[in-house]
C-alpha beads as a LAMMPS data file, in Angstrom:
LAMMPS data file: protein, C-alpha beads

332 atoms
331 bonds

1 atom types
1 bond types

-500.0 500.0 xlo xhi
-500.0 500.0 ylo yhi
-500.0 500.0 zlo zhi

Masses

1 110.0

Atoms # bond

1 1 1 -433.695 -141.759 292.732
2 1 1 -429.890 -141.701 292.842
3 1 1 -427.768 -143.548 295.050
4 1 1 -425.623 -142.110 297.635
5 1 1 -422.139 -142.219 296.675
6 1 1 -419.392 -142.359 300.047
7 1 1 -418.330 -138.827 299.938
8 1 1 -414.656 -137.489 301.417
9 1 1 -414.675 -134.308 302.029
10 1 1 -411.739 -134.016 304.672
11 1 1 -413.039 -131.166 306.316
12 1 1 -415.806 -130.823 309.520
13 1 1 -419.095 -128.838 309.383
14 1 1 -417.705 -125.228 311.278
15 1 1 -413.930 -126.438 311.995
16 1 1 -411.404 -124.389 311.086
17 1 1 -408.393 -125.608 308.530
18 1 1 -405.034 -125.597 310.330
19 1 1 -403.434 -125.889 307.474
20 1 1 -404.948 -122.691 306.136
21 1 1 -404.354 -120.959 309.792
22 1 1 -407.453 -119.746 309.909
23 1 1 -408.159 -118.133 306.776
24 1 1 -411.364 -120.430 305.974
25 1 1 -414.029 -122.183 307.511
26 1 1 -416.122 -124.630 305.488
27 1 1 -419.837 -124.770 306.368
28 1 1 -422.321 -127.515 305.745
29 1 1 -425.439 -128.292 305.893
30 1 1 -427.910 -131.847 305.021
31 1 1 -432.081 -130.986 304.469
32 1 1 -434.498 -132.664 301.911
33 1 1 -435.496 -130.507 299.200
34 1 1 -437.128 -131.343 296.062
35 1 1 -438.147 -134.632 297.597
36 1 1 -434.886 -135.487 297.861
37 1 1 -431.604 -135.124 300.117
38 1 1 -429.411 -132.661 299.709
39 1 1 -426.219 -131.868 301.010
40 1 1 -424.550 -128.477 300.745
41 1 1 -421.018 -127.278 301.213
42 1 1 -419.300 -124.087 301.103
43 1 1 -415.848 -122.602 302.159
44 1 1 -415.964 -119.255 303.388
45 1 1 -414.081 -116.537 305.252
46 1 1 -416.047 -117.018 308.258
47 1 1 -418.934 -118.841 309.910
48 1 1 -421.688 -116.171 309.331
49 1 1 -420.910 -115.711 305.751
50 1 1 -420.982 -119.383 305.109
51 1 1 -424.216 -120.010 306.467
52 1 1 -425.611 -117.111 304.378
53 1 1 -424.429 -118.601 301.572
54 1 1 -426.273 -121.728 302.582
55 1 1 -429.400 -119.923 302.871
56 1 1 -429.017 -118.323 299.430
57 1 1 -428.343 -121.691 298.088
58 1 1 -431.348 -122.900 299.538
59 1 1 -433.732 -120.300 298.535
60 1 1 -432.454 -121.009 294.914
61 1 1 -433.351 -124.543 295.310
62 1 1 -436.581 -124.114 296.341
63 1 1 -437.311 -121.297 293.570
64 1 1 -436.465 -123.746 290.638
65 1 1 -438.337 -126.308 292.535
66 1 1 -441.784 -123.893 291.655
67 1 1 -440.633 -123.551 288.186
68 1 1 -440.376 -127.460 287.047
69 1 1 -442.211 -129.607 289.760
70 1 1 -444.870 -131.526 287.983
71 1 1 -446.255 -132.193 291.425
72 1 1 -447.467 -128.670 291.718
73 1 1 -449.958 -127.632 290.096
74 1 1 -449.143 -123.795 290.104
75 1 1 -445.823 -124.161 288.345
76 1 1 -444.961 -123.420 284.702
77 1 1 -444.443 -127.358 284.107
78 1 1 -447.975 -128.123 285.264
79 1 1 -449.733 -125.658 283.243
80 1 1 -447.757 -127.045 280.277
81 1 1 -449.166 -130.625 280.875
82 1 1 -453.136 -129.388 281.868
83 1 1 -452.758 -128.063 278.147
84 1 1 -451.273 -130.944 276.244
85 1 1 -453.381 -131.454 273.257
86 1 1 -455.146 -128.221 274.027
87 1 1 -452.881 -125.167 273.602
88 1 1 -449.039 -123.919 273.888
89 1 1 -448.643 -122.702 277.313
90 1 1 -446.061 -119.354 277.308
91 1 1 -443.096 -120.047 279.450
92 1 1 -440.283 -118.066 281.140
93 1 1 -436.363 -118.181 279.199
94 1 1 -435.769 -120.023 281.882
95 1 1 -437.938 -123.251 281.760
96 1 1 -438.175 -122.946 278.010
97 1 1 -434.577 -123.398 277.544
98 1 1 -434.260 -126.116 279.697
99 1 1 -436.526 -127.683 277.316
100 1 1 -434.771 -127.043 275.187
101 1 1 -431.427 -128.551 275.983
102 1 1 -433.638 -131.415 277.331
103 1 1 -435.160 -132.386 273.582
104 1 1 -430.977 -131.894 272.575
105 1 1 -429.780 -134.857 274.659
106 1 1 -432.718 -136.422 273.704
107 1 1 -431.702 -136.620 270.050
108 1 1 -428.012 -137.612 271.395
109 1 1 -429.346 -140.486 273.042
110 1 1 -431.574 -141.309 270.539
111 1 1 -434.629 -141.283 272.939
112 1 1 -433.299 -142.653 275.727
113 1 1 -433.829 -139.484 278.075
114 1 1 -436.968 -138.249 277.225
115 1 1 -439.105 -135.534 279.468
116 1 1 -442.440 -136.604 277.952
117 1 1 -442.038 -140.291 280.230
118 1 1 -444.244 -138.328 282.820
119 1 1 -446.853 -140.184 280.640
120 1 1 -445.832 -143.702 281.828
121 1 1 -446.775 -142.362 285.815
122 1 1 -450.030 -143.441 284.990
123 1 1 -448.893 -147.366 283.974
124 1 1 -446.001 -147.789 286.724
125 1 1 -446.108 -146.644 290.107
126 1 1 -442.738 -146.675 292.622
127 1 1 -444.989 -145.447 295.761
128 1 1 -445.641 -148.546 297.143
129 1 1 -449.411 -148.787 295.522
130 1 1 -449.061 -150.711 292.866
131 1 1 -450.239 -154.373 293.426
132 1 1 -451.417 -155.694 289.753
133 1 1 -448.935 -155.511 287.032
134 1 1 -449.778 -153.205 283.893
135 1 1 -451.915 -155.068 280.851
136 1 1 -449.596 -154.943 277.527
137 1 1 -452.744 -152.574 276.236
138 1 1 -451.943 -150.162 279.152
139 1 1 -448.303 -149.843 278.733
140 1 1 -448.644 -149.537 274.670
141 1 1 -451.549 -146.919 275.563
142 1 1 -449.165 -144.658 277.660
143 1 1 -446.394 -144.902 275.423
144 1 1 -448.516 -143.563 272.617
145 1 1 -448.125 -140.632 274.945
146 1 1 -444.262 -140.455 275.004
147 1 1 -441.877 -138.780 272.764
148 1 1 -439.953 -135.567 272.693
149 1 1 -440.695 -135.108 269.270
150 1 1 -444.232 -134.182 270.001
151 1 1 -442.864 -131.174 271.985
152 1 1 -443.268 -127.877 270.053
153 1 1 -441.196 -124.894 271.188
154 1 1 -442.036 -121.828 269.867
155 1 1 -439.253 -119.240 269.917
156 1 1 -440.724 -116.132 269.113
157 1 1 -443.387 -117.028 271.740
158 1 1 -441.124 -118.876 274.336
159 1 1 -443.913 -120.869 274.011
160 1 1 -444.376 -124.779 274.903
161 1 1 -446.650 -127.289 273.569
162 1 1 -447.742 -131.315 274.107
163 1 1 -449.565 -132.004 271.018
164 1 1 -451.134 -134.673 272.246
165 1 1 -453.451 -134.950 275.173
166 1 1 -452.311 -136.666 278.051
167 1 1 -448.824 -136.236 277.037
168 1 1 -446.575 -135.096 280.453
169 1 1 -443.316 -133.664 280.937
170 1 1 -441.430 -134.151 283.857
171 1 1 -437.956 -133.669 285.135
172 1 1 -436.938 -136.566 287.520
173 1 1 -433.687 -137.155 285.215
174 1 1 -432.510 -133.792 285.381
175 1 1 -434.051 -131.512 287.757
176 1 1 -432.060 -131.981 290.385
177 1 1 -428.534 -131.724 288.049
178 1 1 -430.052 -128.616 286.776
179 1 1 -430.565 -126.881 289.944
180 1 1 -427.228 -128.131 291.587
181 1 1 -425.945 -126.250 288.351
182 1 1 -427.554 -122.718 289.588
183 1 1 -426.467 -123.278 292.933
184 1 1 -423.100 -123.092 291.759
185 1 1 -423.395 -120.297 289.485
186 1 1 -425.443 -118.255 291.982
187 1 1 -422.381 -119.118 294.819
188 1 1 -419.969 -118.361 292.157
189 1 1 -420.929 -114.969 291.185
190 1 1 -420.982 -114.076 295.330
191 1 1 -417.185 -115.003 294.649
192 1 1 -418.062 -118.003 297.352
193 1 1 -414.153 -119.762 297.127
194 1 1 -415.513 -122.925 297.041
195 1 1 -418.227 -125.667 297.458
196 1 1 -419.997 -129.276 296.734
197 1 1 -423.740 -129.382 296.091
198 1 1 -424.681 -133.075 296.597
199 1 1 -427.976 -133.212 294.939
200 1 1 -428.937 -136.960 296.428
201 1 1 -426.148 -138.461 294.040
202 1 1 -426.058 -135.058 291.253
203 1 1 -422.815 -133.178 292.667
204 1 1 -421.047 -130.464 291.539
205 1 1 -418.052 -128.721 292.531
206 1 1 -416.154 -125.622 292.253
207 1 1 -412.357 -124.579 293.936
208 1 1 -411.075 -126.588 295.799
209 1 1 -411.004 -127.909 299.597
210 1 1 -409.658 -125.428 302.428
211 1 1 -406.581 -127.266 302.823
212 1 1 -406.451 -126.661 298.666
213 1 1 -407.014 -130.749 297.880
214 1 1 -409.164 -131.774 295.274
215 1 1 -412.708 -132.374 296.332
216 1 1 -412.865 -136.448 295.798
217 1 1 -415.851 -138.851 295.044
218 1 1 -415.867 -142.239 296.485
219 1 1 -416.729 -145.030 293.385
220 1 1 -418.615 -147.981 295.701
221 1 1 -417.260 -151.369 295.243
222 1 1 -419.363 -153.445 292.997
223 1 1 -419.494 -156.273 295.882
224 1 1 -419.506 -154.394 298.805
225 1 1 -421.297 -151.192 300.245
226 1 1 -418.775 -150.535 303.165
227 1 1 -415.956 -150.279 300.655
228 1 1 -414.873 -147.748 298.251
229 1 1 -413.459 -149.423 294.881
230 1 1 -411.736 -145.961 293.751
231 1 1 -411.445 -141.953 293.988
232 1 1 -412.377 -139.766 291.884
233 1 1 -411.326 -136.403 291.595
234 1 1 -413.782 -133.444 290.607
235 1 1 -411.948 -130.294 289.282
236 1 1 -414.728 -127.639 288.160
237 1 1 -417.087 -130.463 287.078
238 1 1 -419.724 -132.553 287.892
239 1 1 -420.836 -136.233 288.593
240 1 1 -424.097 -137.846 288.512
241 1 1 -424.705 -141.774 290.131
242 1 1 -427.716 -143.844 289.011
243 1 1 -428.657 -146.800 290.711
244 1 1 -431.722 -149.043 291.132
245 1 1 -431.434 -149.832 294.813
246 1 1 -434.439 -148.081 296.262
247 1 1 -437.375 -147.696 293.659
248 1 1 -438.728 -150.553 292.095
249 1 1 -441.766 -153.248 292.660
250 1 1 -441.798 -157.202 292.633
251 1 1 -444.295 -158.975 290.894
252 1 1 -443.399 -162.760 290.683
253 1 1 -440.095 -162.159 292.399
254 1 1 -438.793 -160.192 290.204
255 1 1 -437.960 -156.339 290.653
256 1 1 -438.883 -153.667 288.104
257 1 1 -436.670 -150.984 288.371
258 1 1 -438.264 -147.038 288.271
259 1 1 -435.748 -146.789 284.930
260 1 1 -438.579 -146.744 282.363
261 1 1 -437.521 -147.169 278.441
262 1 1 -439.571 -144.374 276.726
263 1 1 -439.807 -146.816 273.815
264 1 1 -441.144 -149.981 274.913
265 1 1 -442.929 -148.579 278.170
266 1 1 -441.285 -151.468 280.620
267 1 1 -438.664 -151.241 283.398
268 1 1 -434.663 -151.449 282.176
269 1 1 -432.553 -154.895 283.007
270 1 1 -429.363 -155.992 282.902
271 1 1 -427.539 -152.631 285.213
272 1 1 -427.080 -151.846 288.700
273 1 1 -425.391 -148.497 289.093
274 1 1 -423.818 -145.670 286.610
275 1 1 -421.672 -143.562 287.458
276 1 1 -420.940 -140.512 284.780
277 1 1 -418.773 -137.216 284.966
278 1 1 -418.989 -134.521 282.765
279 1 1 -418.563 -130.177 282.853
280 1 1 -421.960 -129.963 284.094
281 1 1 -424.678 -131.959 286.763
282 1 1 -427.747 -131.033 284.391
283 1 1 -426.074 -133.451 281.498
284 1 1 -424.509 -135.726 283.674
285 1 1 -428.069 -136.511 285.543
286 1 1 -429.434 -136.658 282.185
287 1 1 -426.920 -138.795 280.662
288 1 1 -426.751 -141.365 283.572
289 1 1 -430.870 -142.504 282.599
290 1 1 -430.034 -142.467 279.382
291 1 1 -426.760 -144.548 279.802
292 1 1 -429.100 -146.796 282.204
293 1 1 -431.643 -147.460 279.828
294 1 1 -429.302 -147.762 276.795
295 1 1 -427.150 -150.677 278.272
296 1 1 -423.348 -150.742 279.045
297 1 1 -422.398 -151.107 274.836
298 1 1 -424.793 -148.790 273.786
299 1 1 -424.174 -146.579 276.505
300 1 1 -420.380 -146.448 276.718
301 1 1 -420.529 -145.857 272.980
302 1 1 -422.363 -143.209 273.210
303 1 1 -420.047 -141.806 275.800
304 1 1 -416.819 -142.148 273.838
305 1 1 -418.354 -140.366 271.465
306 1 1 -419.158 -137.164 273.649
307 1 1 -416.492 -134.399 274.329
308 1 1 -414.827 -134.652 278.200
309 1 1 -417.760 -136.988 279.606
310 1 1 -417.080 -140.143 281.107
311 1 1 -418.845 -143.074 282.048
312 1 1 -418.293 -146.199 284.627
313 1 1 -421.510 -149.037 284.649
314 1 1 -421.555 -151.711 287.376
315 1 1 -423.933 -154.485 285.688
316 1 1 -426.280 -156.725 287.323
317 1 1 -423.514 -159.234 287.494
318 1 1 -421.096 -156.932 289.270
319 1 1 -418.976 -156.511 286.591
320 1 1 -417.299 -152.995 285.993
321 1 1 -417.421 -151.040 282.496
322 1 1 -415.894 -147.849 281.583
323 1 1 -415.007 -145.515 278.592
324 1 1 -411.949 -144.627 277.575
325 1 1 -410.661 -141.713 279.706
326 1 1 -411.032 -143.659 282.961
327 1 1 -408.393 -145.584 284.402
328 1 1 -409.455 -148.141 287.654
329 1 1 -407.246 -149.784 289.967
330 1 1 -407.818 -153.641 289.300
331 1 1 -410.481 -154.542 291.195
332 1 1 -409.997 -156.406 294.513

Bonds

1 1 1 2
2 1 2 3
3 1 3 4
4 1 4 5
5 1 5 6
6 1 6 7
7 1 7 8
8 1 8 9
9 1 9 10
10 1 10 11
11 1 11 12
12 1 12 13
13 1 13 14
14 1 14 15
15 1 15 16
16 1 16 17
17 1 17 18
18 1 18 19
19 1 19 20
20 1 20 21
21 1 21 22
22 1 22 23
23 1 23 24
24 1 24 25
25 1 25 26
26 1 26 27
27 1 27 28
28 1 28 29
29 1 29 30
30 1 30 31
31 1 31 32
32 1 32 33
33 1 33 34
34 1 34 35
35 1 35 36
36 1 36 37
37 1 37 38
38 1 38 39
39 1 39 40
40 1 40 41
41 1 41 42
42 1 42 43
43 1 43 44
44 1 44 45
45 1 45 46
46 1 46 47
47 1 47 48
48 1 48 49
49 1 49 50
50 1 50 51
51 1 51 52
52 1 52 53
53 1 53 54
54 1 54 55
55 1 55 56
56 1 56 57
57 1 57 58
58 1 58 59
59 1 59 60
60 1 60 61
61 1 61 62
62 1 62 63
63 1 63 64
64 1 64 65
65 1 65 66
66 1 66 67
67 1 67 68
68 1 68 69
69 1 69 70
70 1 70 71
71 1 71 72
72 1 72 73
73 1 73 74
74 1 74 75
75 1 75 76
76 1 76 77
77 1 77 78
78 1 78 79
79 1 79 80
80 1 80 81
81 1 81 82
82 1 82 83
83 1 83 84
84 1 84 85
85 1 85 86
86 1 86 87
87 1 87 88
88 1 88 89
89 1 89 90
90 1 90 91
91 1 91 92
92 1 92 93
93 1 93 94
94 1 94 95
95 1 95 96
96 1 96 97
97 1 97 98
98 1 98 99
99 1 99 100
100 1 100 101
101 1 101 102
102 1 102 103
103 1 103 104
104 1 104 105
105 1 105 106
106 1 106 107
107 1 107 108
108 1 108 109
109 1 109 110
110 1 110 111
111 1 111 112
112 1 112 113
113 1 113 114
114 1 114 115
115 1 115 116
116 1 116 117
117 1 117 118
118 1 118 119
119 1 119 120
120 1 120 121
121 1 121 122
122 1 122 123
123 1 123 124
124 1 124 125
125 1 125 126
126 1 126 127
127 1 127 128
128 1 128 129
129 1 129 130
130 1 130 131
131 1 131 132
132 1 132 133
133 1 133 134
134 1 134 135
135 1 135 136
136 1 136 137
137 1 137 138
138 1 138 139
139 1 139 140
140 1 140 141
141 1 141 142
142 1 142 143
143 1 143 144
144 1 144 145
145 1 145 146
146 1 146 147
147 1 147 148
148 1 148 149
149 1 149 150
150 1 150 151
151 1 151 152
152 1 152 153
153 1 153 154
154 1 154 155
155 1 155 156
156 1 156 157
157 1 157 158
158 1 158 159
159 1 159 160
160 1 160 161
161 1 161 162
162 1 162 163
163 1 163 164
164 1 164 165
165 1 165 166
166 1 166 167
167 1 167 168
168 1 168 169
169 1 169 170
170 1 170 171
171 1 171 172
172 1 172 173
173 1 173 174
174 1 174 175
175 1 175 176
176 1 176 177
177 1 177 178
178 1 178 179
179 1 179 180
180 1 180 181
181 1 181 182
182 1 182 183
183 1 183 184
184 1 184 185
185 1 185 186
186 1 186 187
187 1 187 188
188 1 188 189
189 1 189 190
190 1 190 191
191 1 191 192
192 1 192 193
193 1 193 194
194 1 194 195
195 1 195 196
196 1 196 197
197 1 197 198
198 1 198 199
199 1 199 200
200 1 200 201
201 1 201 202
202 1 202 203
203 1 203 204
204 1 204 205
205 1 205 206
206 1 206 207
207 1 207 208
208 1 208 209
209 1 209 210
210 1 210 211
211 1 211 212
212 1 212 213
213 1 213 214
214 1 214 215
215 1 215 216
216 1 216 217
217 1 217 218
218 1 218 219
219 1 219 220
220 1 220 221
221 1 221 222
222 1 222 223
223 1 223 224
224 1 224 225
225 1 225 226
226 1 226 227
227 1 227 228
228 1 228 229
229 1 229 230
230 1 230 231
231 1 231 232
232 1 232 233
233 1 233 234
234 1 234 235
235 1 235 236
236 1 236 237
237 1 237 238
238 1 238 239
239 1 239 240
240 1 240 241
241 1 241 242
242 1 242 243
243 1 243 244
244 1 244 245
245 1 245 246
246 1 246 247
247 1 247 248
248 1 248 249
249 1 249 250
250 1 250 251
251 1 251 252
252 1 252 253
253 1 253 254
254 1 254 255
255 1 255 256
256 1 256 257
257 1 257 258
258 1 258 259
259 1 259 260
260 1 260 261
261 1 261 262
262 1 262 263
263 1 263 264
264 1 264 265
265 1 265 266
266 1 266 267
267 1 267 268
268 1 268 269
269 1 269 270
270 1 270 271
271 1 271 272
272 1 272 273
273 1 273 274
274 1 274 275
275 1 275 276
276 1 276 277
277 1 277 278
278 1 278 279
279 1 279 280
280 1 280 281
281 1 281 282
282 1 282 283
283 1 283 284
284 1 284 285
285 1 285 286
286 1 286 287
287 1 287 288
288 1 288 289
289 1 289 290
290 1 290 291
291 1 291 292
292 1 292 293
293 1 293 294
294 1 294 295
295 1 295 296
296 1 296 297
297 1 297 298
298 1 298 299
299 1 299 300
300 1 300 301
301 1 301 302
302 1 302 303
303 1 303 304
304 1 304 305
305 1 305 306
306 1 306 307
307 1 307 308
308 1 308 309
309 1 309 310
310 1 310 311
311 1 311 312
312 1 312 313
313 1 313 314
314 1 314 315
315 1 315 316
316 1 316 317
317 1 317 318
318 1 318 319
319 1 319 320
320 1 320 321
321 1 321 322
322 1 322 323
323 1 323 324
324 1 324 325
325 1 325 326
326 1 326 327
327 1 327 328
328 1 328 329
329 1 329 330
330 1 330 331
331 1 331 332
């Protein structure tokens, strides 16, 4: 689950910009969807139109929702995983080239993201029922079960299939950038001015405020919740924050984060929050597990070596890491 970053948005659900005399309100609105909280924000020419908007927005959530929830079983995504080991499953465009991308940052991040972890739901369980931790032979058993090379797509067929049974694909790390993503682009081509989809923690953005500021992020401080460390700017892109704060389970009295390392089947160590900002919320949702379960050197090298995509890591220890196209205050 991603963490709620502070968000400034300067402007008041139905208020009217004085600076703009009129000429725009902004509209927003806060609801769960996709098991998660969203917030949604849009500048229009007038109330009506803005809530509209919202409602189209909405509708688009829930549609992509039915195409990639694992949870239910009359999408496209759970037919794919009833078949694994069985047959390839024919998909729309749509969900077959978001697999397809998906396997793409897969072999950027060398595994790290990986859409075939749905296998490890069986092992570790962030719902509050697991009470015995996992035998070595049942972690090595589900992670026989991982790995986006075992995904064949099938072009000609748009065609999906698990080769082996009980494989699972599931998009937890980049469902909810995705869909922030067509949001936008549905708002965009209704020439909608402007707008932030908060996608609990995947944002995106597009024009710019009513009063014509920059839509800003807040970057926590490392040592304290009620402070902001930094702003960040979003111009036309996207940011995605990944934290550990909320799912994990104690055993011993120590916490197992819900980051799961496709390789070796156990919980990531060693980071508390990433923070990563790139053109789009798909590959910045994406990239932030990956980043998480890669480590801050691995991670940030990986970033550096990515086109306009930056990263900042907060480690367990508080300490701040960054790549090379961010520049941070000094930290107080």
């Amino acid at each position: 689950m991603k963490n709620f970053v502070v968000l400034f948005f300067g402007i008041l659900t139905m208020t009217f910009v004085c600076g703009q005399a009129g000429k725009y309100v902004t509209v927003k609105r806060s609801l769960k969807l996709m098991g998660s909280s969203f917030e949604l924000t849009v500048v229009a020419n007038n109330e009506e139109i803005g809530y509209i908007n919202l409602e189209e927005a909405i509708a688009e959530v829930r549609r992509i929702e039915k195409l990639i929830s694992s949870w239910d079983p009359e999408s496209e995504t759970s037919e794919i995983n009833r078949n694994a080991g069985v047959k390839p499953v024919k998909v729309s465009l749509e969900l077959f080239k978001l697999i397809e991308r998906a396997i793409q940052i897969s072999e950027i991040t060398n595994g790290a993201f990986d859409i075939t972890i749905g296998a490890m739901e069986d092992v570790w369980k962030f719902d509050g029922s697991m009470s015995v931790f996992p035998t070595p032979e049942q972690i090595s058993s589900a992670v026989s079960k991982v790995g986006y090379k075992k995904i064949a797509l099938n072009k000609a067929e748009n065609s999906v299939f698990l080769k082996e049974e009980g494989m699972k694909i599931r998009f937890a790390a980049i469902g909810k950038g995705y869909a922030a993503d067509k949001v936008k682009e549905l708002l965009v081509s209704k020439q909608v001015p402007a707008g932030m989809i908060n996608a609990s923690g995947d944002i995106t953005t597009w024009g710019t405020k009513a009063t014509g500021e920059k839509w800003l992020i807040g970057v926590d401080h490392p040592r304290s919740n009620s402070k902001i460390f930094t702003w960040l700017p979003l111009i036309e892109s996207s940011v995605s924050i990944t934290g550990n704060l909320v799912r994990y389970v104690s055993f011993n009295g120590k916490k197992y984060t819900h980051y799961i390392n496709p390789k070796s089947g156990y919980p990531t160590t060693g980071i508390s929050k990433v923070t990563v900002l790139a053109k789009r919320a798909e590959l910045c949702d994406a990239l932030s597990t990956a980043v998480y379960i890669l480590g801050k050197e691995k991670g940030i090298s990986m970033i550096n070596q990515l086109g306009d995509t930056e990263v900042i890591i907060v480690d367990r220890f508080n300490q701040i890491y960054k790549s090379n196209g961010i520049i941070l205050d000094t930290l107080e």
